[in-house]
C-alpha positions as MATLAB code, in Angstrom:
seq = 'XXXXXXXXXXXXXXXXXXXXXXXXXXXXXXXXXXXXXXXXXXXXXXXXXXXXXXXXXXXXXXXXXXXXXXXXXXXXXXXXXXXXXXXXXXXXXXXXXXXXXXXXXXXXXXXXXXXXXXXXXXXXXXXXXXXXXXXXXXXXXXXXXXXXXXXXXXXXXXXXXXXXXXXXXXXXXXXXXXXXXXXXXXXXXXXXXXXXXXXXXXXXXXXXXXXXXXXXXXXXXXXXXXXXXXXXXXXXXXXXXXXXXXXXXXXXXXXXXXXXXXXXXXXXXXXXXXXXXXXXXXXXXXXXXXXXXXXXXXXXXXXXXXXXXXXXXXXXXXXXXXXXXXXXXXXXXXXXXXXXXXXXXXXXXXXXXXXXXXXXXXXXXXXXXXXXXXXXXXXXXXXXXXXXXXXXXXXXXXXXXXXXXXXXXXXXXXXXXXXXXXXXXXXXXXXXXXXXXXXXXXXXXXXXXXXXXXXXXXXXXXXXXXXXXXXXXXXXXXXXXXXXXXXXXXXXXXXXXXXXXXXXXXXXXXXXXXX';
ca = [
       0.000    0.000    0.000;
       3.029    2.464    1.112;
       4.572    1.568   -2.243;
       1.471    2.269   -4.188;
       0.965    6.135   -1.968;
       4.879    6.809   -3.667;
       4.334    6.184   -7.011;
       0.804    8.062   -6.661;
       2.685   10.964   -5.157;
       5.308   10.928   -7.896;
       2.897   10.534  -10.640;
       0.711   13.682   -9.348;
       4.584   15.364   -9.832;
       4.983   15.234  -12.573;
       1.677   15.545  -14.389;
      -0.070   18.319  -12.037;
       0.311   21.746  -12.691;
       0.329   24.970  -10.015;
      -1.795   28.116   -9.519;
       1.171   30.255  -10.826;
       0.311   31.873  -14.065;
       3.614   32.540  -15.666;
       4.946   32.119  -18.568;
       7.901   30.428  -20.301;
       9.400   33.261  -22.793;
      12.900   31.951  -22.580;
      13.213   27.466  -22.528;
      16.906   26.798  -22.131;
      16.256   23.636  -20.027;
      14.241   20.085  -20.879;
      14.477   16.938  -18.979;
      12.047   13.795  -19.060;
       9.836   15.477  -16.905;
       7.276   17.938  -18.428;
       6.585   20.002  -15.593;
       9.938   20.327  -14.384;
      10.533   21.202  -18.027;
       7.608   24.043  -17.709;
       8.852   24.832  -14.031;
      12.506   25.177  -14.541;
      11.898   27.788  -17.430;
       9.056   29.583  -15.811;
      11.092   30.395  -12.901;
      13.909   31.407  -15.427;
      11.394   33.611  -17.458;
      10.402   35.150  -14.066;
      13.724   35.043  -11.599;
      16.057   34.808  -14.456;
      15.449   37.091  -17.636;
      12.640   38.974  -15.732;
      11.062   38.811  -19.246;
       7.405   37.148  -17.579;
       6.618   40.701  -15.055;
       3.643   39.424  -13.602;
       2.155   42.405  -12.196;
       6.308   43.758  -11.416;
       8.831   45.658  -13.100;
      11.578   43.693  -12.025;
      15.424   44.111  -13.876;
      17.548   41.437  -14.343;
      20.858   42.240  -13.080;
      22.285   43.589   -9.755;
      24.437   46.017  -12.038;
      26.475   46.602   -9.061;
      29.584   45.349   -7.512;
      28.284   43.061   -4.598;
      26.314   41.610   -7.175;
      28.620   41.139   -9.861;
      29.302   37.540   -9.507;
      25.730   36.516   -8.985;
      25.502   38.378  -12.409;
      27.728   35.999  -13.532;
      26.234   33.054  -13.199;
      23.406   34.000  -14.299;
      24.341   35.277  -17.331;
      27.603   33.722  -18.295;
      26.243   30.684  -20.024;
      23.559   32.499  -21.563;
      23.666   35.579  -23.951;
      19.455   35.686  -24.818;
      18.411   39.028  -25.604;
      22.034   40.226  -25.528;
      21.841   39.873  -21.403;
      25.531   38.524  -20.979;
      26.622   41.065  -23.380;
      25.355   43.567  -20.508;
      26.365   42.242  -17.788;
      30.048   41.525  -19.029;
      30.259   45.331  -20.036;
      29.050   46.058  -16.732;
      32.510   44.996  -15.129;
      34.530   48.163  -16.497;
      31.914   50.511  -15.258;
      32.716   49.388  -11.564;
      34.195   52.326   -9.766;
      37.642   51.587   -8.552;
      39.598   54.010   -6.588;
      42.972   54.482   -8.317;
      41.774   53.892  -11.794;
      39.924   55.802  -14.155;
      40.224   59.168  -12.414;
      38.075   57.467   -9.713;
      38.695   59.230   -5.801;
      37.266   57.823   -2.376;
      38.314   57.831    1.006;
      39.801   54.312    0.702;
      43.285   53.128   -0.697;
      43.060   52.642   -4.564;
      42.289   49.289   -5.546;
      38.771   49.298   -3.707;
      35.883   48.907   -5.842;
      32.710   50.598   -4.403;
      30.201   49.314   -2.467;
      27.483   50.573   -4.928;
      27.569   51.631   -8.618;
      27.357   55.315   -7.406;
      28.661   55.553   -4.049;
      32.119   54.293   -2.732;
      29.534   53.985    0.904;
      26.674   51.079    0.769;
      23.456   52.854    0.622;
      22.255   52.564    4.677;
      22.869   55.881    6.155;
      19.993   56.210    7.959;
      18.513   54.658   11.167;
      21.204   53.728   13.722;
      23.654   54.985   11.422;
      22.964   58.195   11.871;
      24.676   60.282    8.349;
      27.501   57.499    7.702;
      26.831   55.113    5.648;
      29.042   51.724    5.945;
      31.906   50.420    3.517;
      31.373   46.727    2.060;
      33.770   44.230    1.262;
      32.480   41.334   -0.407;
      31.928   43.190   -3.567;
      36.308   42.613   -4.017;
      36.776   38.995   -4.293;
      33.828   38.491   -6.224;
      34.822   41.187   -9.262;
      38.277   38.769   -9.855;
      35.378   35.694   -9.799;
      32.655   36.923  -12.123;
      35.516   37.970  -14.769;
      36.583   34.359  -14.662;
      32.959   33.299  -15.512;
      32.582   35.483  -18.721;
      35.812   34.620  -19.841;
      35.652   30.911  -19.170;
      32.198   30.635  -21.066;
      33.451   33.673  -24.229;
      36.781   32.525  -24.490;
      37.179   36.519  -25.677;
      40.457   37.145  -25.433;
      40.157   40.725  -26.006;
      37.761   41.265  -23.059;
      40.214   39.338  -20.626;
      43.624   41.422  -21.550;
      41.467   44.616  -20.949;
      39.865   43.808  -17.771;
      42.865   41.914  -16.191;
      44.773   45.020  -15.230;
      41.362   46.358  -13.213;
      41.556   42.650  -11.479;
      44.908   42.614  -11.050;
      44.336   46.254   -9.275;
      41.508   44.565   -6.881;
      43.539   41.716   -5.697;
      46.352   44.019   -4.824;
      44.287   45.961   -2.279;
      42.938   42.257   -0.908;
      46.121   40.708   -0.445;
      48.755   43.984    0.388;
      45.695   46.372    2.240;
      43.776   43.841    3.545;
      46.309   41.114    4.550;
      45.429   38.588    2.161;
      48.951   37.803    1.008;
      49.252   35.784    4.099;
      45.770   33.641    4.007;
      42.830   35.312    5.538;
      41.913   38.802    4.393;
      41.516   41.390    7.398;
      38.928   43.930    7.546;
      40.344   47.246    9.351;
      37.646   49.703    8.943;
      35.217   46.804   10.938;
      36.644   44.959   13.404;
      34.150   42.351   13.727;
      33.379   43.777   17.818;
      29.714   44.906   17.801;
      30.574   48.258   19.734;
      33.407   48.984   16.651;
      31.764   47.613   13.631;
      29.038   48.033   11.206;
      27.801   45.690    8.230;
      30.651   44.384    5.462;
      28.892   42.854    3.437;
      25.553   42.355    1.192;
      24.062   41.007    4.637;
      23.932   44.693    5.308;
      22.376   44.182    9.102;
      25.051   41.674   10.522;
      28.041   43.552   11.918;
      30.689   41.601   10.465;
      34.111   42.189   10.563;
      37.619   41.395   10.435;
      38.398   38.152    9.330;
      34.849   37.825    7.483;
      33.980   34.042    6.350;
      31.821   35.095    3.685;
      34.594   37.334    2.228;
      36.934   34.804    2.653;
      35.388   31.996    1.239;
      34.682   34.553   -2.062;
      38.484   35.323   -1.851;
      39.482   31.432   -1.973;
      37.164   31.662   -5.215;
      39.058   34.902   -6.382;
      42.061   33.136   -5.880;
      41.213   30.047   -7.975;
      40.184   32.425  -10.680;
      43.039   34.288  -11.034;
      44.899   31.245  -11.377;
      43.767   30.212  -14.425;
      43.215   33.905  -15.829;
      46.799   34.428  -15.416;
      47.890   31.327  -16.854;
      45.982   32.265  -20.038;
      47.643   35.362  -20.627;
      50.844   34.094  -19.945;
      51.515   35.554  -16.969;
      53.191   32.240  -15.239;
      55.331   34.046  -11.921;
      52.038   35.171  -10.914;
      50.227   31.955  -12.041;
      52.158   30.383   -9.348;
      51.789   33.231   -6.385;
      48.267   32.798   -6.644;
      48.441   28.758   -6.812;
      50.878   28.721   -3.626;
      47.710   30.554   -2.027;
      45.276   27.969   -2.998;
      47.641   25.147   -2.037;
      47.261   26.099    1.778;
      43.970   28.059    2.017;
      41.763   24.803    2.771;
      43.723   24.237    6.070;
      43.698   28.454    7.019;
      40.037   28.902    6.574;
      39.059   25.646    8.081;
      41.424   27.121   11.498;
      40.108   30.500   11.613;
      36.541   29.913   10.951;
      35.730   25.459   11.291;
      34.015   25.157   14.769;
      34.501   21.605   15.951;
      32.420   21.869   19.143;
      29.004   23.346   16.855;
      29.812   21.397   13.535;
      29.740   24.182   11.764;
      32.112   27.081   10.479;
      31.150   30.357   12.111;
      30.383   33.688   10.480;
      33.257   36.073   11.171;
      36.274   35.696   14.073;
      36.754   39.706   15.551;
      40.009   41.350   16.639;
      40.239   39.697   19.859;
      39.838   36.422   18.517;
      36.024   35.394   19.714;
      33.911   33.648   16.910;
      30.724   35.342   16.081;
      28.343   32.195   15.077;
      24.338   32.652   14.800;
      23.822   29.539   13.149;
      24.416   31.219    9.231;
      23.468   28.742    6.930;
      24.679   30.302    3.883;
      27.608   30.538    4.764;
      28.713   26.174    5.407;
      26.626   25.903    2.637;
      28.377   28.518    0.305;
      31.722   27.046    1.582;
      31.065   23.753    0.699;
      29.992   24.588   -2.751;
      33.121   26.539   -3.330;
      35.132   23.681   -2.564;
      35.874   24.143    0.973;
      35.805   21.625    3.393;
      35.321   17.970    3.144;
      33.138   15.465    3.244;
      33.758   14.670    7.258;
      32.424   18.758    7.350;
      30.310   18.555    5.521;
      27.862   15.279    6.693;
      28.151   17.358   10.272;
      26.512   20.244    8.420;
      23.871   18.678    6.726;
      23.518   16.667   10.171;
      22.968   20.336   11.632;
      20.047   21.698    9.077;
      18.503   18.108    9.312;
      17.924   18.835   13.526;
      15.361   21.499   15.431;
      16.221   24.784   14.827;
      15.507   28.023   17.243;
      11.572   27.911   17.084;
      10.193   30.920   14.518;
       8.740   34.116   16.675;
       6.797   35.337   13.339;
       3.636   34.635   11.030;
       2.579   31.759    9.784;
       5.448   29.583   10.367;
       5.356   30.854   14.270;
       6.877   27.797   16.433;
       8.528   25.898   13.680;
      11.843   24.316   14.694;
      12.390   23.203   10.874;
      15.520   25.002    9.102;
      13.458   24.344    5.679;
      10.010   25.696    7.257;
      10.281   28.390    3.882;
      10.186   25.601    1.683;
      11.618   27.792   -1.066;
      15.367   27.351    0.752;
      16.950   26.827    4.340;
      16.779   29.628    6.925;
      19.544   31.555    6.527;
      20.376   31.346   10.065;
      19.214   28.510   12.759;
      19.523   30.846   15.307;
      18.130   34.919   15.739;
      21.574   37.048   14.871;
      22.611   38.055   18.558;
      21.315   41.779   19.371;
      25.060   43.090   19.513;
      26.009   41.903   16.057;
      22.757   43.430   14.385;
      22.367   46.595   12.948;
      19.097   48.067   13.437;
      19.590   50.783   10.492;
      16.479   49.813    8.336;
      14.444   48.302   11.338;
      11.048   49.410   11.270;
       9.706   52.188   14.281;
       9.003   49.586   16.587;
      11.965   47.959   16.682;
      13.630   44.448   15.190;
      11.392   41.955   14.376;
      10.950   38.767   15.815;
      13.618   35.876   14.888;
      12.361   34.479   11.097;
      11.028   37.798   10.640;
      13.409   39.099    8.283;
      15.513   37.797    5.379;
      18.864   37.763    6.966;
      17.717   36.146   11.048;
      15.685   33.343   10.263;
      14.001   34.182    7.050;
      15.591   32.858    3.102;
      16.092   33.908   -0.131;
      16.185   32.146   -3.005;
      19.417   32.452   -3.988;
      20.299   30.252   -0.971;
      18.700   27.375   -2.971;
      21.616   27.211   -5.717;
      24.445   26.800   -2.966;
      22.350   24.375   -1.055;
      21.824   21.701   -4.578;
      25.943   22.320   -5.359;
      26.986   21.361   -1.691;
      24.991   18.596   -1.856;
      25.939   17.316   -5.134;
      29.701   17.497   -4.427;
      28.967   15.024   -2.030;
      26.918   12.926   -4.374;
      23.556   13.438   -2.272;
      22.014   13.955   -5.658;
      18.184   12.540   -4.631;
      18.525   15.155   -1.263;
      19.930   17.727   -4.070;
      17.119   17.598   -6.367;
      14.359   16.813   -3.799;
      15.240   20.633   -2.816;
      14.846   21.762   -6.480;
      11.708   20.577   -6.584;
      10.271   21.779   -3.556;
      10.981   25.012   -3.961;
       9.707   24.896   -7.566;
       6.792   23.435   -6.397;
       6.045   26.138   -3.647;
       6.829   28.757   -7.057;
       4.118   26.906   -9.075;
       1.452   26.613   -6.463;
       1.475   30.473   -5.581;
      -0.891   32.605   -7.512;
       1.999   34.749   -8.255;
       4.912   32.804   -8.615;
       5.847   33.818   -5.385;
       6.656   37.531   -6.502;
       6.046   40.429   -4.171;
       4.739   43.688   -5.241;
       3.690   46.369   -1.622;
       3.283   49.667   -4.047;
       0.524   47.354   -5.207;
      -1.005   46.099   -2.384;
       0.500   42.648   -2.290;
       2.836   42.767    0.271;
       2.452   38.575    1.244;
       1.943   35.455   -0.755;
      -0.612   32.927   -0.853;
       1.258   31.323    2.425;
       0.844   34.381    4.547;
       5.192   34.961    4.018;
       5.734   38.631    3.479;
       8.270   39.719    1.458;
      10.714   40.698    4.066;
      10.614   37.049    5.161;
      11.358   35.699    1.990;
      13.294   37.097   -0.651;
      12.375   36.464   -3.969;
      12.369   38.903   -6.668;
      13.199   42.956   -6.124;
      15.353   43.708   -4.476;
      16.906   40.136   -5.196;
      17.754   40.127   -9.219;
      19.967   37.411   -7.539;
      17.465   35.125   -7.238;
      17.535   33.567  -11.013;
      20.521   31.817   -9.663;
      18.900   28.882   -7.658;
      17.551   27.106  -11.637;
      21.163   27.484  -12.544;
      21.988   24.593  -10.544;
      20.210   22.797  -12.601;
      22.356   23.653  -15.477;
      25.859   23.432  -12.919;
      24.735   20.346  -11.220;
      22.606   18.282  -13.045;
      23.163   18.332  -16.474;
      26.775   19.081  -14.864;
      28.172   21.953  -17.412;
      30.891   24.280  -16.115;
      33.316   26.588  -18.161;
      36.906   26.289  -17.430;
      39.691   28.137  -19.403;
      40.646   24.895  -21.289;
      36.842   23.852  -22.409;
      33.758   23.029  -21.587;
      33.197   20.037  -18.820;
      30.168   18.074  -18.906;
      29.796   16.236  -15.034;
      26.700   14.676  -15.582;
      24.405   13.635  -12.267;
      20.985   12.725  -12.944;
      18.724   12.128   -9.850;
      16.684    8.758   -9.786;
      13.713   10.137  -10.801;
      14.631   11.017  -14.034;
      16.069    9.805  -16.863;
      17.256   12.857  -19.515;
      18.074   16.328  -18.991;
      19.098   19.024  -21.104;
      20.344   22.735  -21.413;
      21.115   24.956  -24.243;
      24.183   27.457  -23.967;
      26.439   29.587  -25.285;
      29.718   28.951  -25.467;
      32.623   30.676  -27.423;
      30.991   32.035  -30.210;
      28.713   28.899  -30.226;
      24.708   28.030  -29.434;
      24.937   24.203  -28.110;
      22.573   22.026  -27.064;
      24.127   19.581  -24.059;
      21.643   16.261  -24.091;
      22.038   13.416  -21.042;
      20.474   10.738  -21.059;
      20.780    7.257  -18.764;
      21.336    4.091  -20.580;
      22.226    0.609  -19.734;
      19.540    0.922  -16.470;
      21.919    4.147  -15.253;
      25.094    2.578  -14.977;
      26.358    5.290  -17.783;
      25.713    8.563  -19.259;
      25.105    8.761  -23.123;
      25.920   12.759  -24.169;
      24.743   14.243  -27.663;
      25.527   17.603  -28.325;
      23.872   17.811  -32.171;
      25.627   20.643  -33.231;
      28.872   19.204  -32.479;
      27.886   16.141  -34.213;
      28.804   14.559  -30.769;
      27.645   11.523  -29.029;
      29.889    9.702  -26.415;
      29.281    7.824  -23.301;
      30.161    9.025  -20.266;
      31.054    6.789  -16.496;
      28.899    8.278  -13.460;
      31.138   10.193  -11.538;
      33.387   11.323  -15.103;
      34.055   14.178  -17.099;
      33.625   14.922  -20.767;
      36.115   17.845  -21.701;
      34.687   19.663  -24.829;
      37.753   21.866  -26.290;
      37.911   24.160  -28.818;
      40.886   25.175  -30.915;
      40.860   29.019  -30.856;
      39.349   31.871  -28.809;
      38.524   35.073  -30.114;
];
């Protein structure tokens, strides 16, 4: 009986259809199931290209620093409507002290925290006049240029942009320390009664040796590895790849707690480890390739137990990390009152824990980090069973789980508001969760000597498929299961390209020159 209730439940899966009304105006992705098939490129239509509005008028891209990496991903593999194309230019309009005539109160090298300001845009509330400097917006310039070259292959782009990277990670590794591991934030010292936000988490007073910074940096580092080598540029090829040799060990010392299971969100002057339970952060470093898998099964051991009970609407009481459905909390515990910033609290004060995106609540974005952690592990089932649930909770909202308070719509069909849950404005960064889809799945990543094709296909299904756009190319990557799944068959058409590939393999597709 239990056995027929499953394949009932999986049947109703992937046949049923939601309440949300959206629209598929861009279809890069396919699989064996049609309504993943129509969910996957809804949500990319909607979170993605922003091309199905709804009822919003929601843009695309961050089109500013913190959010140039997140750019990146998005856009990278895809150049529909041009949208690449603007991103990519996007990275020489950064402001960077030093370069370009461009002046600020910090050292040259520093990119600003926002398009227009070298401050991030929070002077108000607690902060009085003064607005805060970020950091995260440095490691993750170095990153998203890796992206757009890796998938372009323009040559052109990289030799012009290098020297603005090259600029960046000078001011991370002399300014900031990060020529001996672990970059140091000055200007915050991580101590709640000397610091103020760092980063796009813009009400957590983090500081100092910042995990989330760090983690990006490790990824910055990687990056300019390869860009380097490229371009020829082989003393510094190996600086940067005596870095990465080492970092693993640093960040797991600074930041790994052994006592919690978990790494911690920032470690202050004095040396005390800040931790509210931030979920984004283990699972961020895991899919960047920190940690291991002895980390990593005490993480997902920690978001698999009771959480700090919600204090807010409709999920009041819940002890569940995934009570959002859409993602994890971002934190399993309410950020401690001395490491908050109140600055865009409302009058009456900070809400209740799970009351707001960054204690308690989620955002989307979350979602892509979670599926890559989990699939570097090979928990692919656990990987895609969060894919679908938080399509599912997309498709069965009446607006695709899009906010919009200047019209009256200020909560979804679930009674979430949109300060709990962040989903599309102010979070273009959102689009990213279907790209692991792309990433993990179907398993294509750009590298500066091809295109890799990892394939991991959940049980449930049995072909998947993306189209991208790579060099100067349109491909269409096809994987499908044969011989009852003990192998991968790959057919790229316009390649004329079909090979078999072993579970747990790469296929390497090179080509010969780059523009």
């Amino acid at each position: 009986m239990l056995f027929e209730v499953v394949i009932f439940t999986l049947a109703v899966r992937f046949v049923s259809a939601g309440k949300c009304p959206g629209q598929a105006y861009s279809t890069p992705f396919n699989s064996s199931s049609p309504i993943l098939t129509r969910q996957l490129n809804v949500f990319w239509s909607i979170y993605g290209t922003c091309e199905e509005k709804l009822d919003t008028n929601d843009n695309p891209f961050g089109d500013n620093p913190a959010w140039a990496e997140w750019d990146a991903i998005k856009f990278s593999w895809n150049n529909h409507n041009g949208y690449r194309d603007h991103a990519q230019a996007t990275l020489s309009r950064f402001p960077i002290n030093g370069i370009d005539g461009t002046i600020g109160n910090m050292s040259d090298g520093f990119i600003w925290s926002w398009m227009d300001s070298e401050r991030w845009p929070d002077a108000r509330g607690s902060h009085g006049s003064i607005a805060s400097y970020h950091f995260d917006q440095l490691p993750r310039f170095p990153a998203a240029v890796y992206q757009y070259y890796a998938w372009t292959r323009n040559r052109t782009f990289l030799q012009t942009i290098l020297p603005r990277v090259e600029f960046v990670m000078t001011y991370l590794l002399v300014n900031m320390n990060g020529s001996y591991g672990i970059p140091i934030n000055r200007v915050n010292d991580g101590t709640p009664e000397a610091s103020r936000p760092s980063t796009y988490m813009d009400q957590v007073k983090s500081g100092w040796k910042d995990t989330w910074v760090t983690m990006t940096f490790y990824t910055a580092l990687t990056s300019m590895v390869e860009l380097e080598k490229v371009v020829g540029n082989y003393n510094q090829m190996k600086f940067y790849q005596t870095l990465v040799n080492n970092f693993g060990e640093i960040f797991d010392g600074a930041f790994w707690n052994e006592s919690l299971g978990r790494y911690v969100g920032w470690v202050d002057r004095n040396g005390y480890q800040h931790d509210s339970g931030y979920v984004f952060i283990n699972l961020e470093a895991l899919a960047r390739g920190l940690g291991n898998r002895t980390k990593a099964d005490r993480i997902f051991q920690w978001l698999s137990e009771p959480a700090d009970p919600i204090g807010i609407g409709p999920h009041n009481g819940s002890t569940d990390v995934y009570h959002n459905v859409l993602a994890a909390r971002t934190t399993t515990k309410n950020v401690a009152q001395p490491d908050w910033d109140g600055w865009s609290d409302p009058d009456e004060g900070r809400r209740p824990y799970g009351g707001l995106v960054e204690s308690g609540g989620t955002m989307i974005w979350l979602t892509y980090y979670d599926i890559m952690a989990r699939l570097r592990f090979n928990h692919t089932d656990e990987a895609f069973a969060i894919l679908t649930r938080m399509l599912d909770r997309v498709d069965n909202d009446s607006h695709c789980l899009t906010f919009n308070y200047e019209k009256g719509r200020p909560q979804d069909d679930f009674g979430e508001d949109f300060v709990q849950i962040g989903s599309n404005f102010p979070f273009p960064e959102s689009g990213i969760a279907v790209v692991a889809f792309l990433h993990g799945f179907v398993g294509v990543q750009a590298k500066t000597d091809g295109l890799y094709i990892c394939p991991q296909l959940p049980s449930s299904l049995d072909f998947v498929q993306a189209q991208v756009d790579y060099d100067t190319s349109r491909l269409t990557i096809q994987i499908s299961k044969q011989n009852a799944s003990t192998i991968y068959h790959l057919i790229i058409p316009e390649q004329q390209l079909s090979v078999d590939i072993i579970p747990g393999a790469c296929y390497n597709l090179s080509f010969d020159s780059s523009e």
